[in-house]
C-alpha positions as CSV (number, residue, x, y, z in Angstrom):
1,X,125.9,150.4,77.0
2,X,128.8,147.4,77.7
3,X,128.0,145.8,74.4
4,X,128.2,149.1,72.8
5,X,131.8,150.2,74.2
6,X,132.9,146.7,73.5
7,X,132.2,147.3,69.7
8,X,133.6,150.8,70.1
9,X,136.8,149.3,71.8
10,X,136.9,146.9,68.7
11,X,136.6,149.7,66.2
12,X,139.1,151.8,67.7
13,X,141.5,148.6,67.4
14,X,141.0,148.4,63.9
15,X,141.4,152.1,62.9
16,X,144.0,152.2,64.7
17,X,145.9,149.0,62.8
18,X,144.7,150.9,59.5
19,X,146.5,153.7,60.4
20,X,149.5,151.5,60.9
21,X,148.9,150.1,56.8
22,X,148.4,153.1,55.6
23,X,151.8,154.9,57.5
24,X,153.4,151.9,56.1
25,X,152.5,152.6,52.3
26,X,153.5,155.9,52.7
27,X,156.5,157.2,50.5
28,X,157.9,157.7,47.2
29,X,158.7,154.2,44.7
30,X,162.3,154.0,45.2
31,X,161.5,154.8,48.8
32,X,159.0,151.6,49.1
33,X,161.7,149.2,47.1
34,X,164.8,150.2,49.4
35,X,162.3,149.8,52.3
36,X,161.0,146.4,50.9
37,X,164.5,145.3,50.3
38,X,165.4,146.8,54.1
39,X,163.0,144.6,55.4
40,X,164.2,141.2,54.3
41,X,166.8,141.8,57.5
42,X,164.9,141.2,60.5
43,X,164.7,144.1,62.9
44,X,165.2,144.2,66.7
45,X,163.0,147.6,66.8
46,X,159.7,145.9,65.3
47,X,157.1,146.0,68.4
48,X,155.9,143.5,69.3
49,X,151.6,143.1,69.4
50,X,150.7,142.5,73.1
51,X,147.3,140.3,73.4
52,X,145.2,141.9,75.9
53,X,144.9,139.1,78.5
54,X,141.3,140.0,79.8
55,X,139.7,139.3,76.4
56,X,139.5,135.7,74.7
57,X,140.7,134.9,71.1
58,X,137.2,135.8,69.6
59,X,137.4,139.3,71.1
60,X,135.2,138.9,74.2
61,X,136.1,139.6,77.7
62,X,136.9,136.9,80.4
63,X,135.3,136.4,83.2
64,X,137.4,137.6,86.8
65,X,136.4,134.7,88.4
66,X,140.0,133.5,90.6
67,X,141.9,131.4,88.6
68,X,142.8,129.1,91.6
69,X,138.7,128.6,92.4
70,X,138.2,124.8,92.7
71,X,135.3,123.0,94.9
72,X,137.0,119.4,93.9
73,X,134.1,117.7,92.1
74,X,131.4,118.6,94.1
75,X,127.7,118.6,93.0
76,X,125.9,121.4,92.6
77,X,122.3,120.8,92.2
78,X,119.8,122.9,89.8
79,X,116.2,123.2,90.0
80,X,115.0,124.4,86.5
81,X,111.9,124.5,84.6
82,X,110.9,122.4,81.7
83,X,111.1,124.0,78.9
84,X,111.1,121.4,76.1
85,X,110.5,124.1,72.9
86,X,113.8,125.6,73.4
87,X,116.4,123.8,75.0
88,X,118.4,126.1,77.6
89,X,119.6,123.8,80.8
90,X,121.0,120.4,80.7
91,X,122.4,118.9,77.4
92,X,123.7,115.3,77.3
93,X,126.8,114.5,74.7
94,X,124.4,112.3,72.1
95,X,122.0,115.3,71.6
96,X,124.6,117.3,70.1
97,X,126.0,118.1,66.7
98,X,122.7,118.7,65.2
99,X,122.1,122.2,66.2
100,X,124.4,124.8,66.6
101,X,122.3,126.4,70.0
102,X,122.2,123.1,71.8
103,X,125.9,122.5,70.9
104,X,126.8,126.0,72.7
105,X,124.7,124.8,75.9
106,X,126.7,121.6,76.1
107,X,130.0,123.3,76.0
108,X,128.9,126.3,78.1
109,X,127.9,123.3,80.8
110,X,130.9,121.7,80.0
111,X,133.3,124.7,80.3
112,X,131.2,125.6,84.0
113,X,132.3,122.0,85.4
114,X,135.8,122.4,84.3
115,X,136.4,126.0,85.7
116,X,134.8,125.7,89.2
117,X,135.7,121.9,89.3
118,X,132.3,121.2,89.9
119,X,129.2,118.4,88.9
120,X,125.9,120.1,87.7
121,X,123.5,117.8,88.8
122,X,119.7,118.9,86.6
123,X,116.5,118.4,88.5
124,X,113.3,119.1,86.5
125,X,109.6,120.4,87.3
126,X,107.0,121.8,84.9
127,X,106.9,125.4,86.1
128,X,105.5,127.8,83.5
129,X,102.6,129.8,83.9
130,X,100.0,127.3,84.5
131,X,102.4,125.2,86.7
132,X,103.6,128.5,88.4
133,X,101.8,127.1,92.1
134,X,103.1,123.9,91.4
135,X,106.4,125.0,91.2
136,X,106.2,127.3,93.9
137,X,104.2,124.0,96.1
138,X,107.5,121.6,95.2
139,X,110.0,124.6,96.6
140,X,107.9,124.9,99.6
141,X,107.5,121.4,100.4
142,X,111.5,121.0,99.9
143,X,112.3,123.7,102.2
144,X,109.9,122.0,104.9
145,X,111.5,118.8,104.1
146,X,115.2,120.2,104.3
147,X,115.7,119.4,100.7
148,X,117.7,122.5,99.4
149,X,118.4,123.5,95.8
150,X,122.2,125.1,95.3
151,X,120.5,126.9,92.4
152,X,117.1,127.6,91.4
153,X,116.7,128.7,87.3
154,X,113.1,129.2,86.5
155,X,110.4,130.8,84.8
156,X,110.7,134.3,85.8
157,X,107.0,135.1,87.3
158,X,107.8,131.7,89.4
159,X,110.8,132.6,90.9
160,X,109.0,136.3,91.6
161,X,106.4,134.4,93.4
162,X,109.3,132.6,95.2
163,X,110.8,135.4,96.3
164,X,107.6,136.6,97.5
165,X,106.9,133.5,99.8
166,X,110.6,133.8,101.3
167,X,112.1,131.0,99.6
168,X,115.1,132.6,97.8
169,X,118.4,133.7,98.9
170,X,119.0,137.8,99.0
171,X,122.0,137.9,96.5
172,X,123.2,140.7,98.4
173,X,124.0,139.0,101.3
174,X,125.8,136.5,100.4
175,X,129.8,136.2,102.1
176,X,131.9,136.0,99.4
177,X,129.6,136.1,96.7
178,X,131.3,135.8,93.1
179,X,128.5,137.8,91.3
180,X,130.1,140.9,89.4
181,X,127.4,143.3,87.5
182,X,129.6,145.5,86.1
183,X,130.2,142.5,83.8
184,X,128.8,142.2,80.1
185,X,126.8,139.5,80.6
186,X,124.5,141.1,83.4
187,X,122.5,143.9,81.4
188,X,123.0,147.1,82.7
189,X,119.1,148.0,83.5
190,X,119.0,145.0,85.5
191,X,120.0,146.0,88.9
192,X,118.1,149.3,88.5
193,X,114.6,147.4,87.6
194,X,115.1,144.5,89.6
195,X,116.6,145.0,92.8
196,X,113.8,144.9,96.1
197,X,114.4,148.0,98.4
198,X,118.8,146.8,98.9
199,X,117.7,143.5,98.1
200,X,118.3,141.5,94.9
201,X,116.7,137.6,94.4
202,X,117.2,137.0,90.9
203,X,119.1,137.5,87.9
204,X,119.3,137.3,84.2
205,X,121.1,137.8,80.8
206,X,123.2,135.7,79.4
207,X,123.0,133.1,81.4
208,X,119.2,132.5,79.7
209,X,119.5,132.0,76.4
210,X,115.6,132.6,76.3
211,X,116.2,136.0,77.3
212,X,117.0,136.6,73.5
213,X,114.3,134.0,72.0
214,X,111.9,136.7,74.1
215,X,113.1,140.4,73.0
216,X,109.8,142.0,71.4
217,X,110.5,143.3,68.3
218,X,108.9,144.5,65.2
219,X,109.2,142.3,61.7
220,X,108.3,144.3,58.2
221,X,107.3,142.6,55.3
222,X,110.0,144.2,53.1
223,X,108.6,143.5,49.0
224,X,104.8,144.8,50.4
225,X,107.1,148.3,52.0
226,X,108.2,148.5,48.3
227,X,104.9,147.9,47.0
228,X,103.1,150.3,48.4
229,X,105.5,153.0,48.2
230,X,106.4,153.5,51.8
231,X,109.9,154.9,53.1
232,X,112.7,152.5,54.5
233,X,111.9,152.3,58.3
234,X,115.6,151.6,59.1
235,X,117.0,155.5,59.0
236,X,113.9,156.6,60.7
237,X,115.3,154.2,63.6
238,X,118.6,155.6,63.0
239,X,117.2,158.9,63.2
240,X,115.1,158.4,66.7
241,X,112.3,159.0,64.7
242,X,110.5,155.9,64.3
243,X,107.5,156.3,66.5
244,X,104.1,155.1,67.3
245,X,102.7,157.7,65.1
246,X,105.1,156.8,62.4
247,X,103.9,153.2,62.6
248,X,99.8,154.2,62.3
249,X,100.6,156.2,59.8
250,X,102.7,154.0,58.0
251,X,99.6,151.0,58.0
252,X,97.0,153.6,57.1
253,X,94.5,151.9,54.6
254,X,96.5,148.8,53.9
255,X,93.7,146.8,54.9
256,X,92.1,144.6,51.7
257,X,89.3,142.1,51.6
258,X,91.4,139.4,49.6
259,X,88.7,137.1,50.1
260,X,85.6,138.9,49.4
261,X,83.6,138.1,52.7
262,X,82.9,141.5,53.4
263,X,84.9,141.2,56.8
264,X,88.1,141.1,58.5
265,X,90.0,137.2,58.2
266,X,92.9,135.3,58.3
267,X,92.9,135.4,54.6
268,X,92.9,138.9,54.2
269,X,95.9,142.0,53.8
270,X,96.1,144.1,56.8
271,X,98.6,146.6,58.4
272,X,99.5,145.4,61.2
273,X,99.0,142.3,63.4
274,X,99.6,141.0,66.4
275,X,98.1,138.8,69.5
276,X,96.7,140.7,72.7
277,X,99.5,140.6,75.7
278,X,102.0,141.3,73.1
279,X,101.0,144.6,72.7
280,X,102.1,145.4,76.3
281,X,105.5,145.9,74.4
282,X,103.6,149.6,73.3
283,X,103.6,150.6,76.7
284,X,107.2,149.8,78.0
285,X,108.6,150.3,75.0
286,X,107.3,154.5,75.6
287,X,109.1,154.2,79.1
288,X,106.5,153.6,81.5
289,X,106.7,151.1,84.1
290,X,104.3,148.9,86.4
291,X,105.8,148.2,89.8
292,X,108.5,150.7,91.4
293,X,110.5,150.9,94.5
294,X,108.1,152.8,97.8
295,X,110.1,156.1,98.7
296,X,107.2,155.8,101.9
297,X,108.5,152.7,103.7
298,X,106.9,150.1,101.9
299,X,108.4,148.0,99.5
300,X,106.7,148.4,96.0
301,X,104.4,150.9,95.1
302,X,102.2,150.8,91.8
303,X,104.4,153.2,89.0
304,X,102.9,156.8,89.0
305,X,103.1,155.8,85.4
306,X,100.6,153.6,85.3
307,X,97.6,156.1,85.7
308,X,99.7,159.3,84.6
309,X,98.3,161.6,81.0
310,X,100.7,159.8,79.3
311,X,99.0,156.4,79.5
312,X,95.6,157.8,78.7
313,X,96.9,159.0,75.7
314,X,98.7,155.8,74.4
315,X,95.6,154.0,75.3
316,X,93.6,156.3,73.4
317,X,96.1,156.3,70.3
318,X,95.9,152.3,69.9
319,X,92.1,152.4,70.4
320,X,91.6,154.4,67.4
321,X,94.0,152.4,65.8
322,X,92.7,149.7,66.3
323,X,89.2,150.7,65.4
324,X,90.5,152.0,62.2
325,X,90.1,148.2,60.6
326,X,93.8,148.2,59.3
327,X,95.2,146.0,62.4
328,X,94.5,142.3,63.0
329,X,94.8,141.9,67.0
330,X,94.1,138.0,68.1
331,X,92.1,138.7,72.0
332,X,91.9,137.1,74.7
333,X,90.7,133.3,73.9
334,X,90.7,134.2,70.7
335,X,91.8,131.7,68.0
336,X,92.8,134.8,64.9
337,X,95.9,132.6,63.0
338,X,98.0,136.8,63.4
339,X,101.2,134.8,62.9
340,X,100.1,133.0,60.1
341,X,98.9,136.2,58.1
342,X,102.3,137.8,58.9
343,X,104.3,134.4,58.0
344,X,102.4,134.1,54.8
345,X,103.0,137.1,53.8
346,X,99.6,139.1,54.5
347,X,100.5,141.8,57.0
348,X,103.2,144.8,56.5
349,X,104.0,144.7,60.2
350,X,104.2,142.3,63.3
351,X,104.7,142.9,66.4
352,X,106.5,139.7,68.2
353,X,109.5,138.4,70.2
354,X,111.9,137.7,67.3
355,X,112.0,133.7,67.9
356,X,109.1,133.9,65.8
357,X,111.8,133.5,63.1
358,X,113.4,130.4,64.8
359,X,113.1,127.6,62.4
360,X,111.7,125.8,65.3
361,X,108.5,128.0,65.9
362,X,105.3,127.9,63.7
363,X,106.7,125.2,61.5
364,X,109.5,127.3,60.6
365,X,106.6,129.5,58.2
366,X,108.6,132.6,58.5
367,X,111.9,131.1,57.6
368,X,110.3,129.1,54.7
369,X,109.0,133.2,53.4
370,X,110.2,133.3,49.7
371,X,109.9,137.4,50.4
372,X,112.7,139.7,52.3
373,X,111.4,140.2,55.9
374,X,113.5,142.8,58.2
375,X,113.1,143.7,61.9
376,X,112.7,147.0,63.8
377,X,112.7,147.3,67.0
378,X,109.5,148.4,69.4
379,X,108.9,151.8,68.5
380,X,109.2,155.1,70.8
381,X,106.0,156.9,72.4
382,X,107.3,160.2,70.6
383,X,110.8,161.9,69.2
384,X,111.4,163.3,72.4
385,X,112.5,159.8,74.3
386,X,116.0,159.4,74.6
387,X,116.3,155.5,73.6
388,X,114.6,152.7,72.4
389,X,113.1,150.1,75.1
390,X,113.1,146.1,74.6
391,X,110.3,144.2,76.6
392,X,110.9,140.7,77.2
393,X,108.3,138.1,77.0
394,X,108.0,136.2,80.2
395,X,109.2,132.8,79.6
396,X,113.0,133.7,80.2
397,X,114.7,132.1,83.2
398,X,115.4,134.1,86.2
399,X,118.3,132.7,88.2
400,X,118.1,132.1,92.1
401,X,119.5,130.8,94.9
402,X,117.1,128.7,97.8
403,X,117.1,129.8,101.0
404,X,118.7,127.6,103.3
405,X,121.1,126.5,100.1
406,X,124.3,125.2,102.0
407,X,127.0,127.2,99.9
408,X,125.9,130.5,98.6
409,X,129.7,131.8,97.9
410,X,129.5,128.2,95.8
411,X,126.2,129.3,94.2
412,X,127.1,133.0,93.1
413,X,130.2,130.8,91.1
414,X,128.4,128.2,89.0
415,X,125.9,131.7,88.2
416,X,128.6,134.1,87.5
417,X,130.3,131.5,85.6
418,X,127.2,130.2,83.6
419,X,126.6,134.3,82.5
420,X,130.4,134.3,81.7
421,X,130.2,131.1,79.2
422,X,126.8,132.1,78.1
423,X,128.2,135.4,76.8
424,X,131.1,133.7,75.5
425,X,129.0,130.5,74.2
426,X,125.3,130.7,73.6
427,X,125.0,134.2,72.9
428,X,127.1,134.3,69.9
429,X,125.9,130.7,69.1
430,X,122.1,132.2,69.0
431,X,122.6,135.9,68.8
432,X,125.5,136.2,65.8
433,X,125.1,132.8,63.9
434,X,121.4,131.9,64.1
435,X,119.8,135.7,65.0
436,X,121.3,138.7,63.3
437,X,122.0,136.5,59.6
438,X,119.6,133.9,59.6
439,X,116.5,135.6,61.6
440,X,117.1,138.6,58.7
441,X,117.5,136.8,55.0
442,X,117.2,140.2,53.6
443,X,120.9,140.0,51.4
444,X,120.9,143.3,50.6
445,X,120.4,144.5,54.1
446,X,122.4,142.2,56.1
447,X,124.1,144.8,58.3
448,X,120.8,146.4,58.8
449,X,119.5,143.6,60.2
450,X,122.3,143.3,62.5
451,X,122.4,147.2,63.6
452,X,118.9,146.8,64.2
453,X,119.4,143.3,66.5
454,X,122.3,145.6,68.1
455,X,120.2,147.9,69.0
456,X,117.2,145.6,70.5
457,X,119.3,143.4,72.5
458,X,121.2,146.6,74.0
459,X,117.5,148.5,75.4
460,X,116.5,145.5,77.5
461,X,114.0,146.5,80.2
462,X,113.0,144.6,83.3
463,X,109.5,145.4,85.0
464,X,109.0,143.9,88.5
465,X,105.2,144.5,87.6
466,X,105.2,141.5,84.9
467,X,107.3,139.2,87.1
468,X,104.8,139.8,89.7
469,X,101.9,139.4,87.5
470,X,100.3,136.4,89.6
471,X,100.2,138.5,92.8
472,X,99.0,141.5,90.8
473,X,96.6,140.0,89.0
474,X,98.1,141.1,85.5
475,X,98.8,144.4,86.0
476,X,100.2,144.5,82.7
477,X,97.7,143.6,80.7
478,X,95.0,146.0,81.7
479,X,95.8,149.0,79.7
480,X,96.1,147.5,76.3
481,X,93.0,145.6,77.0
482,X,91.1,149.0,77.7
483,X,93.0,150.2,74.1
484,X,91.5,146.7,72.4
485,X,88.1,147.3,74.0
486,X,88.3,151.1,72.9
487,X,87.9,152.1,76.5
488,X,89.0,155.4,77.7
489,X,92.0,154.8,80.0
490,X,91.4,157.7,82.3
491,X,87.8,155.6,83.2
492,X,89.3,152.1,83.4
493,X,91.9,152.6,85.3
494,X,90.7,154.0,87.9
495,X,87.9,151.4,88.1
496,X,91.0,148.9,88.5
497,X,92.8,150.9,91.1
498,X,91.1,149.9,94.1
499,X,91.5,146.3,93.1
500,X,95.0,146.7,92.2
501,X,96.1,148.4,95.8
502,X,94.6,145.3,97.8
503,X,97.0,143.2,95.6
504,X,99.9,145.1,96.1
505,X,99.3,145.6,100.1
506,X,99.6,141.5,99.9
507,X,102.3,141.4,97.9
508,X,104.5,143.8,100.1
509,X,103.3,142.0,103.3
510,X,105.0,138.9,101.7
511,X,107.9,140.4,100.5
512,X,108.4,142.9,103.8
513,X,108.5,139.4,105.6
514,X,110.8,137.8,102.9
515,X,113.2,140.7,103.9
516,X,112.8,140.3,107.2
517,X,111.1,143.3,108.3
């Protein structure tokens, strides 16, 4: 993983200046006072420590964008989604010093301008998922009108449908593009999961700060671990052996009637809770996915996974589960206050993505928990997977460029060098300062908490199947509902498949077209 051998680079850096302290306190007393006396002189044969010139003064590594780049103050204009909850795109100079997030957006903005010698211009349009069409309809009616975005960054199931009508750029094929993924700030399993047969029309990482708001994860209620007796969670993730089964079994008859109704409420104890589409994090987080490249000429074909023994099973496992009474699942149109109970300190386990912990979400409930909370992440189907797997909610930007954009070579610039002050910026700004410490209060366990954030941020996983949900009527969503409904798997999916092939034959039609086949 790059932020794994950046850490091991670091390491190695500072054994390597402790071996240097402790050489130098080598030797006998006289030895160390003729020395000490010696070195009042100054010496021509001390070396001297040479600053590696790719990395910054904070340890992090530059971007390789040319030095010399300059477009001499030209605009760049930006098409981007509102996203009022969590500010992420344009950041004027009075909304600053409050918050230490927004701060790192204006700078990162700030530092863009000043490197490429450009003007971000901001142009906003509602485009979540019920203003997906809408968003799609303004594109379209731009492109007809000759109106054409330098960048587009967007909700990412709106800029899949995008992509899918033929209005975005193929990254790849872009003259002189300035996009380099072998850089820290692209995640390494995005190309992989991501890319369209050779073509690639979006991008994330750091260049969205959302795309750490929306990491699934798993928060413990740390005094009610103690209370009951359980075993720390932490070395079992250590260990690779923190697993589905170890999570049932660990919420086995939690479940208490607190206030004597005779039935499951908000006001009760339980296990485990959670709302319905988060528990899609169950089945990527075992290493199944949705959508996958066609080795048979077409473009996407539905994931062998996704009617394969192995989903049977996991559907089967979280049916019985949930039928077992110790979980609190909110459904679909379901109004179950699952956060609450967690936040108020009801429920040994959530299942979330960790900005549930951002003082800005819930009325800050979490953060106002006078008990120790600590985070896991997604467990693994069984011992025998290799590594831990991070689903990402949806709402994180996917960055694009329009077709018929005047200056692509321009484009891949302000995107490459939004990743590369994002890394350097926001990330810390969200990830180190207002993440690792303050999203994990637990003092005793502070480098826990971090180790445990290390290791969810580094398993990110991208699934073309959730960006195209809209065009595949929410593929994703049908195997956990068959788990909630305690359907058998092996009966509902293939009652879906039929349905499910006539979606996909559209959506390669459109995207054979969008690559020009």
């Amino acid at each position: 993983m790059k932020f794994t051998k950046l850490v091991s680079l670091f390491c190695a850096l500072v054994m390597l200046l402790s071996l240097f302290a402790a050489c130098a306190e080598t030797g006998s007393t006289d030895e160390t006072t003729a020395d000490t006396a010696a070195s009042t002189e100054p010496s021509a044969q001390e070396p001297e420590v040479t600053k590696d010139p790719n990395y910054d003064d904070n340890g992090y590594l530059k971007s390789k964008l040319p030095e010399d780049l300059n477009y001499n103050g030209e605009e760049v204009s930006i098409l981007v989604w509102e996203d009022v909850e969590r500010p992420e795109f344009e950041v004027l100079e009075s909304e600053t010093g409050l918050d230490l997030v927004v701060d790192a957006i204006y700078e990162r903005n700030l530092a863009t301008e000043a490197k490429l010698g450009v003007k971000l211009v901001w142009h906003e349009q509602p485009g979540d998922s019920n203003d997906l069409k809408a968003f799609v309809g303004y594109v379209q009616n731009s492109h007809s009108s000759g109106v054409f975005y330098d960048v587009i960054a967007t909700y990412s199931r709106t800029a899949a449908s995008l992509s899918a009508n033929g209005l975005l750029t193929d990254l790849n094929t872009v003259d002189n593009s300035y996009l380099n993924f072998d850089m820290p700030w692209w995640p390494e399993a995005m190309l992989e999961t991501c890319s369209i047969k050779d073509s690639l029309f979006f991008v994330s990482g750091d260049v969205s700060t959302n795309l750490l708001h929306m990491m699934y994860a798993i928060y413990y209620n740390m005094d009610m671990l103690k209370n009951l007796g359980l075993e720390d969670p932490i070395p079992m993730v250590e260990s690779k052996t923190w697993t589905i089964d170890k999570l049932i079994e660990m919420t086995a008859e939690t479940y208490q009637d607190a206030d004597q109704t005779g039935g499951a409420s908000d006001d009760d104890i339980f296990g485990f809770t959670s709302n319905y589409f988060h528990l899609e994090a169950f089945y990527s987080g075992s290493g199944m996915m949705l959508l996958e490249p066609d080795t048979d000429g077409k473009v996407l074909k539905i994931s062998d996974d996704y009617l394969s023994q192995k989903t049977i099973d996991l559907v089967d496992k979280l049916g019985a589960w949930f039928k077992q009474g110790d979980t609190y699942i909110n459904p679909p149109g379901g109004s179950l206050k699952n956060d609450l109970v967690f936040a108020e300190g009801r429920a040994l386990f959530t299942q979330n993505r960790v900005y549930i912990a951002d003082a800005r979400y819930g009325g800050g409930k979490l953060r106002q928990a006078d008990w120790e909370y600590g985070i896991l992440p997604n467990p693994l189907y069984d011992e025998a997977q290799e590594d831990y797997i991070t689903l990402l909610g949806n709402p994180f930007t996917l960055w694009c460029i329009m077709a018929g954009a005047t200056n692509p070579s321009m484009s891949t610039a302000v995107i490459e060098c939004m990743g590369s002050e994002g890394y350097r910026k926001t990330s810390p700004a969200l990830f180190e300062n207002n993440m690792k410490y303050r999203y994990t209060p637990d003092s005793a366990n502070k480098g826990d908490g971090a180790l445990m954030f290390d290791i969810i941020r580094e398993n990110i996983s991208f699934d073309l199947g959730r960006m195209f949900a809209a065009e595949m009527n929410y593929i994703s969503e049908k195997p956990l509902r068959a788990a909630l409904d305690g359907l058998s798997w092996a009966t509902a999916g293939k009652q879906q498949a039929n349905a499910l092939k006539k979606n996909l034959a559209d959506l390669n039609k459109g995207l054979a077209k969008a690559l020009g086949e």
